[in-house]
N, C-alpha and C positions, 0 to 999 in steps of 0.2 A: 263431048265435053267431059271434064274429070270432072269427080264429083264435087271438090272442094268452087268448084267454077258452076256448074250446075246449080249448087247450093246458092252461090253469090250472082250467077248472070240468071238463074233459070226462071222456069215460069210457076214450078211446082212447089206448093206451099211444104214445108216442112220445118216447122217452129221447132225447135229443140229444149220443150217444158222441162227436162232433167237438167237443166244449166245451175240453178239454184243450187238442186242437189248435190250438182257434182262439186261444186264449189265448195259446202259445206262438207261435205264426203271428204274431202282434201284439206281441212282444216285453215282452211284460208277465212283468214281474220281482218274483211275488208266490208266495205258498203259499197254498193250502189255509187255512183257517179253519172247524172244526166250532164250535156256536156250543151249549152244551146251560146246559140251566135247573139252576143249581146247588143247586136244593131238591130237585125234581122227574127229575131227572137228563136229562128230556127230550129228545131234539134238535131243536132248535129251528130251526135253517138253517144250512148251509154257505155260504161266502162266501171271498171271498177279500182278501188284506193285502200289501202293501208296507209296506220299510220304515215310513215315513211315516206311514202307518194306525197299523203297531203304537205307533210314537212318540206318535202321538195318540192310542191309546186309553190309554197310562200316564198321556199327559199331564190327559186327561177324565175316568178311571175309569169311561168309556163307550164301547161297539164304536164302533169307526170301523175301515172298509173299505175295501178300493180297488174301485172300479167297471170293470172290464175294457170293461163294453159303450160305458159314456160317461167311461173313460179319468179319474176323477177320485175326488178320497177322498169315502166315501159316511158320513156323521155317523149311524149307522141310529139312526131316533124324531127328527132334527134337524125336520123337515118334520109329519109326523105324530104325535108326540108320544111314539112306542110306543120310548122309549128301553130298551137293556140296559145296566142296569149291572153292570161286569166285577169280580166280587170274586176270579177268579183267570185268569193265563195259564198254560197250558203247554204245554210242545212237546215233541213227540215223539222217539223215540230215533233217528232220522236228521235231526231238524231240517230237515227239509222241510213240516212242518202243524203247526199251530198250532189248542189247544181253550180257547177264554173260559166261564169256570163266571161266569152273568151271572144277574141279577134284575131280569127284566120289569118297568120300570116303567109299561106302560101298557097299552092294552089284547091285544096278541098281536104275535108276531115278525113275522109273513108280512103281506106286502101285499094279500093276496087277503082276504075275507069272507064268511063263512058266510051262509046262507039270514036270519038274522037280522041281516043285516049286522053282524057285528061281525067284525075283524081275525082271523084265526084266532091261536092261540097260536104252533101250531107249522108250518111249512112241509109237514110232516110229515104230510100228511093224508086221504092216500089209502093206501091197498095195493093192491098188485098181486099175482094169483094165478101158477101154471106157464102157464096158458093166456096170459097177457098181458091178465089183465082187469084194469082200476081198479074200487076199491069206495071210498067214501066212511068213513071210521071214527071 
């Protein structure tokens, strides 16, 4: 397995606690975005917004993100099809995070795919026990 696949299919725990940092390290001027399925309550992926993004998801009634890693607004489903549409914003009581109550238009939030290849729904798709194990669920 590469590791990029590893990281995303594997079993072995490896949280990446420097993501803050490095975000803040790069001068990115965004929040938090929890993203959950507004029938389902689900959570579906964290992401994150700049102004810009959030402007653009009023403007589309679709997530739009900012990309910290490739520094640009990400259209999530622009490419793949697997749009969320945003039936609500809200943000929280320090106004520092922001949660889209959104409905899946296509086949699953997360980029990665199940044994059946299909999109997963939710980003969401392991747990992890006290010991630091991954399980599949």
């Amino acid at each position: 397995m590469t590791e990029g696949m590893d990281l995303e299919e594997g079993t072995e725990l490896s949280i990446d606690f420097s993501k803050i940092f490095k975000i803040g390290e790069g001068n990115h001027l965004v929040v938090p975005v929890v993203v959950q399925d507004a029938d389902t309550k689900d959570v579906l992926i964290v992401a994150y917004a700049n102004e810009e993004a959030l402007l653009e998801t009023f403007k589309k009634g679709e997530a739009v993100f900012y990309s910290t890693s490739r520094n640009e607004l990400w259209h999530k489903g622009a490419t793949s099809g697997d749009i969320l549409a945003v039936t609500e914003v809200r943000v929280n009581c320090e106004q520092n995070s922001l949660l889209y109550l959104v409905q899946p238009k296509g086949q699953g939030a997360c980029h990665t795919k199940d044994n059946e290849g299909t999109y997963r729904a939710s980003c969401y798709y392991r747990s992890v026990n006290s010991a630091g194990e991954l399980r599949s669920i």
